[in-house]
C-alpha positions as CSV (number, residue, x, y, z in Angstrom):
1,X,-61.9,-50.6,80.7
2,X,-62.0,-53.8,78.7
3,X,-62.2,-57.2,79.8
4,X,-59.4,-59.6,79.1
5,X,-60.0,-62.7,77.4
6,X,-60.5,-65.7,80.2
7,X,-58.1,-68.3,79.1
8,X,-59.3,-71.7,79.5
9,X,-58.2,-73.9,81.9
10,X,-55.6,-76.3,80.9
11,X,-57.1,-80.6,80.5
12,X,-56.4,-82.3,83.9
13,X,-54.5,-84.6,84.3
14,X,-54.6,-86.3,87.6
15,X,-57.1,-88.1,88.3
16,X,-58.9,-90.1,91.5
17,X,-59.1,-93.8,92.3
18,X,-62.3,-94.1,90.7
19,X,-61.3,-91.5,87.7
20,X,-59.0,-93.7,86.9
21,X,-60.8,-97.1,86.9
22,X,-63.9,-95.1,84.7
23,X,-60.7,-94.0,82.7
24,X,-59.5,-97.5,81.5
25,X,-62.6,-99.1,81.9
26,X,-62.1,-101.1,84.7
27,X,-63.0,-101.5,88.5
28,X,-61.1,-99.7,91.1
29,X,-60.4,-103.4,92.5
30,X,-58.5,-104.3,89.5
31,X,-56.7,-100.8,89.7
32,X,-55.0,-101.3,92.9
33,X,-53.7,-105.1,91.5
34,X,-52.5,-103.6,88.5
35,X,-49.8,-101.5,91.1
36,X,-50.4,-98.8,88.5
37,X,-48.0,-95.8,90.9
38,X,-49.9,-93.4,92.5
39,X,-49.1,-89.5,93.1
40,X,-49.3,-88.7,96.7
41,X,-50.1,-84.9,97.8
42,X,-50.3,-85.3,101.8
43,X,-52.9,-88.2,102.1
44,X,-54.3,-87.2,98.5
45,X,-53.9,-90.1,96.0
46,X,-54.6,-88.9,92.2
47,X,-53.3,-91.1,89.5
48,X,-51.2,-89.3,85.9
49,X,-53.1,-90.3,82.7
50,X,-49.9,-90.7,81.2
51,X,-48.9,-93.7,83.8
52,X,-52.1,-95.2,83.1
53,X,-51.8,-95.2,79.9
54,X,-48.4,-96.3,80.0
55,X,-49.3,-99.1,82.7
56,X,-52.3,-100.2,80.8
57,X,-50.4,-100.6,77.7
58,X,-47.4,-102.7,79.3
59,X,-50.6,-105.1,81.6
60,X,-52.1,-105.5,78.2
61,X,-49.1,-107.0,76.1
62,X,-47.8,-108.6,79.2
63,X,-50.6,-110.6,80.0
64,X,-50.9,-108.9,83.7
65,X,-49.9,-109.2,87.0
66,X,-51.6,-112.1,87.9
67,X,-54.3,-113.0,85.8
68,X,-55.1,-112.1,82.0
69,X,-58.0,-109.4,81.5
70,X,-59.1,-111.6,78.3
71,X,-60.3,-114.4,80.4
72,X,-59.0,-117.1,82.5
């Protein structure tokens, strides 16, 4: 019998709390102010790359919630 090729797995795309702070470069502090949604999967919490991106890009020409990320 042959083997069938494995096919690889696809990129992931969720990603934690702290995923996501490592993934924009920030700390998981300045995630939860951002209000960047969050997926829930029972009491699971992953965040979509594509909202952070999204959310990152929008905080960044906005100026942020509350504070700029350039400085005071």
């Amino acid at each position: 019998m042959e083997e069938q090729p494995v096919l690889p797995l696809p990129p992931v795309r969720c990603l934690t709390k702290e995923q996501a702070a490592e993934y924009l470069g920030i700390g998981v502090t300045l995630l939860s102010e951002l209000g960047i949604p969050a997926i829930k999967f029972g009491r699971r919490c992953v965040y979509d790359k594509v909202d952070l991106t999204t959310g990152w890009k929008n905080i960044s020409v906005e100026g942020g919630p509350e504070r700029s990320l350039y400085g005071p």
